[in-house]
C-alpha positions in Angstrom: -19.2 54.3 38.5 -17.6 53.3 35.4 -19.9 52.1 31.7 -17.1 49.1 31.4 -19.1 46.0 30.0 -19.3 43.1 32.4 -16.5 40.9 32.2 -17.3 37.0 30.7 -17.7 34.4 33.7 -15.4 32.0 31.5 -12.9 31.9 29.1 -10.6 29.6 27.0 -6.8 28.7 27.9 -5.0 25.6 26.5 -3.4 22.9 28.3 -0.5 20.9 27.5 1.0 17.5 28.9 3.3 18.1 31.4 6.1 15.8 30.0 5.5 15.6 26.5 4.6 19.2 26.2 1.8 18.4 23.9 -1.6 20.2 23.0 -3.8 18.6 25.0 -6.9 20.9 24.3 -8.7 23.7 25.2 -9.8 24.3 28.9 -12.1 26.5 30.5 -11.1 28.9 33.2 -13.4 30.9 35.5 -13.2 34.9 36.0 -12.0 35.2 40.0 -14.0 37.9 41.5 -11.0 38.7 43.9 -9.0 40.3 41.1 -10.9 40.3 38.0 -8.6 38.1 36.6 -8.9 34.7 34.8 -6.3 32.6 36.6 -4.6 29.4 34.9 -4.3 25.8 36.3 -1.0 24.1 36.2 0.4 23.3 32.6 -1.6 25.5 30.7 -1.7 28.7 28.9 -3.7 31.5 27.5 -2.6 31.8 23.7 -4.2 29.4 21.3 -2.2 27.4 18.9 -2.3 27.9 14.8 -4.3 25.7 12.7 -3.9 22.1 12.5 -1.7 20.2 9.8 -1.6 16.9 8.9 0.6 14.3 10.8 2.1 16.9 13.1 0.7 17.9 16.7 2.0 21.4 18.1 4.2 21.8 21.3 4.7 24.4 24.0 8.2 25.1 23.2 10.6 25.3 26.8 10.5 29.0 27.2 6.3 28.5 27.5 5.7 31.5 25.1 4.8 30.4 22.0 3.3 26.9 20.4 5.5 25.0 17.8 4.5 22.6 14.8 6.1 19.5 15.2 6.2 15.7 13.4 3.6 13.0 14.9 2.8 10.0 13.3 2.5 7.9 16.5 0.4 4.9 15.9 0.6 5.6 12.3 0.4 2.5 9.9 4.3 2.5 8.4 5.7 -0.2 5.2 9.1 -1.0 4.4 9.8 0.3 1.2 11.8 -2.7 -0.1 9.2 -5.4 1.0 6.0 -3.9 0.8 5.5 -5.5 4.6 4.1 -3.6 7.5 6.5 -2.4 9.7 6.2 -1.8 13.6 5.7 2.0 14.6 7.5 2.5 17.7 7.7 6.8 16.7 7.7 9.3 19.5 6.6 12.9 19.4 8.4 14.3 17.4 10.1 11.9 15.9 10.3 11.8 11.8 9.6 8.5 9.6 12.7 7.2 8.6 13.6 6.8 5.1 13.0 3.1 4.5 10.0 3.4 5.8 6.8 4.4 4.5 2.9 5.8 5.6 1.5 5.5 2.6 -0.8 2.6 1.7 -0.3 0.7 -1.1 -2.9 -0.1 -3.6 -4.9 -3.4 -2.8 -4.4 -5.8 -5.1 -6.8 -8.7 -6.1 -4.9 -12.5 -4.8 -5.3 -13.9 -8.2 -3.8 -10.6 -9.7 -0.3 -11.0 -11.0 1.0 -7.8 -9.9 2.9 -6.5 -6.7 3.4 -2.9 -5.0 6.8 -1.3 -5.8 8.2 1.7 -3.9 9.0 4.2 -6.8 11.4 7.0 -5.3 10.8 9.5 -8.0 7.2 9.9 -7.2 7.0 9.0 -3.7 4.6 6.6 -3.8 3.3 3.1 -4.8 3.1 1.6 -8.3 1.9 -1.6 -9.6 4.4 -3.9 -11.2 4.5 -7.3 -12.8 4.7 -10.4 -10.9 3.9 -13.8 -12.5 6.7 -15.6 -9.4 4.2 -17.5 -8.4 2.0 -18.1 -11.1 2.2 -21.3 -13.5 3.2 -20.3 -16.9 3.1 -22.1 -20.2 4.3 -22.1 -24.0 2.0 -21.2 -26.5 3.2 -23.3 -28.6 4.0 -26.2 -27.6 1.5 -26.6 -24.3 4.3 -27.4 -21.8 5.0 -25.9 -18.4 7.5 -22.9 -18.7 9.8 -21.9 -16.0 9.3 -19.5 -13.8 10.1 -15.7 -14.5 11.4 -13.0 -11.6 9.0 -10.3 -9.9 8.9 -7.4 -12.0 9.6 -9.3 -15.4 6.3 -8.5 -18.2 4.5 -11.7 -19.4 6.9 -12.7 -22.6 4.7 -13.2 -25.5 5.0 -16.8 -26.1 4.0 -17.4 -22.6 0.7 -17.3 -20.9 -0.7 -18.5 -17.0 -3.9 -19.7 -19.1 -3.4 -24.2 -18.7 -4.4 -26.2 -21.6 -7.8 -28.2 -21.5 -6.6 -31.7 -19.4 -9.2 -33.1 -21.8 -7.7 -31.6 -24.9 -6.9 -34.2 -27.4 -3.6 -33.9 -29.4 -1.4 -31.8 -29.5 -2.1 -28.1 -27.6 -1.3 -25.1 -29.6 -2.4 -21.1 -28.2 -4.9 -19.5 -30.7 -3.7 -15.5 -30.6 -7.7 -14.9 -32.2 -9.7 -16.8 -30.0 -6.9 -16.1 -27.4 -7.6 -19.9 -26.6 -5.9 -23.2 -26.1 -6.4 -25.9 -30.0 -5.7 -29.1 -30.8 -3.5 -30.0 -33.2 -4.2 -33.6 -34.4 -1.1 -35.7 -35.0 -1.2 -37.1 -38.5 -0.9 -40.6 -38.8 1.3 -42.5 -41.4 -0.2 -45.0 -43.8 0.5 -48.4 -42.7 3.0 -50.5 -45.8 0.9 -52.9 -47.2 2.5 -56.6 -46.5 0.6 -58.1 -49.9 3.2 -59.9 -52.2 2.9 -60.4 -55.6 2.0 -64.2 -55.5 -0.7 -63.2 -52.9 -4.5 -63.1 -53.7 -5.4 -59.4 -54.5 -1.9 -58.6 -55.4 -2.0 -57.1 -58.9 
């Protein structure tokens, strides 16, 4: 007679997919009082992976003895760099991101806003640029419509997407102080008189 403690009726093994090779989870198996022993179902194990990290999934490597970290960013939202579009995400296990394309979301931007995302390599992320494309633009001072400028280009100073009043009388001129469209009244020339000397109220 032996003082041994009782063995558990369960324990934990992990099971993997059998193509992919993927952590699937943790399973419970039962203690077999035949043997003592806690034997495994098909495709599983009895070593736990290491903690989890972002955007990776671990894999029973081929040789079945130890559990490797490896790159998963199946169904993962993905932009193009260049175009600031989503992309389609068509990523395996496995498989890394490739270089034109991008997981990280870029900032939301208002629709009236006249800015766009830009992919800035240096930082490795998203910045807000510029972009008056497609916004109307006009000259401060004169009033009239100004041509368009590229994405990207600042606002030039004698521009701005701010129209003149259509019921502003004379001519429009930007106030920088009131940061405001004024009218500038066109002066008028005296009329010549047509009185001649012989004329009644000539002098």
């Amino acid at each position: 007679m032996t003082n041994s403690e009782p063995l558990d009726p369960t324990r934990w093994a992990h099971s993997y997919d059998p193509v992919t090779r993927e952590y699937l989870g943790p399973i419970r198996v039962f203690l077999s009082d035949a043997d003592g022993t806690y034997p495994l179902p098909e495709h599983a194990v009895d070593f736990a992976p290491g903690a989890a990290r972002p955007r990776t999934t671990f894999r029973l490597e081929d040789a079945g003895n130890a559990w490797i970290a490896v790159p998963d960013h199946r169904g993962a939202m993905l932009w193009e760099k260049a175009t600031c579009l989503p992309a389609p995400n068509t990523l395996h296990l496995g498989e890394r991101i490739p270089a034109a394309l991008t997981p990280e979301i870029p900032h939301a931007i208002a629709p009236a806003e006249p800015k766009r995302n830009a992919w800035d390599a240096a930082s490795s992320s998203w910045i807000l640029i510029p972009d008056f494309s497609q916004h109307t633009l006009w000259d401060k001072t004169t009033g009239a419509m100004a041509a368009p400028i590229a994405a990207g280009e600042s606002l030039p100073a004698h521009l701005t997407p701010t129209a003149p009043p259509p019921d502003l009388i004379g001519r429009a001129r930007w106030d920088a102080e009131t940061t405001s469209w004024n009218a500038i009244s066109e002066a008028v020339p005296d009329a010549p008189s047509t009185l001649s000397n012989n004329e009644p109220g000539a002098s």
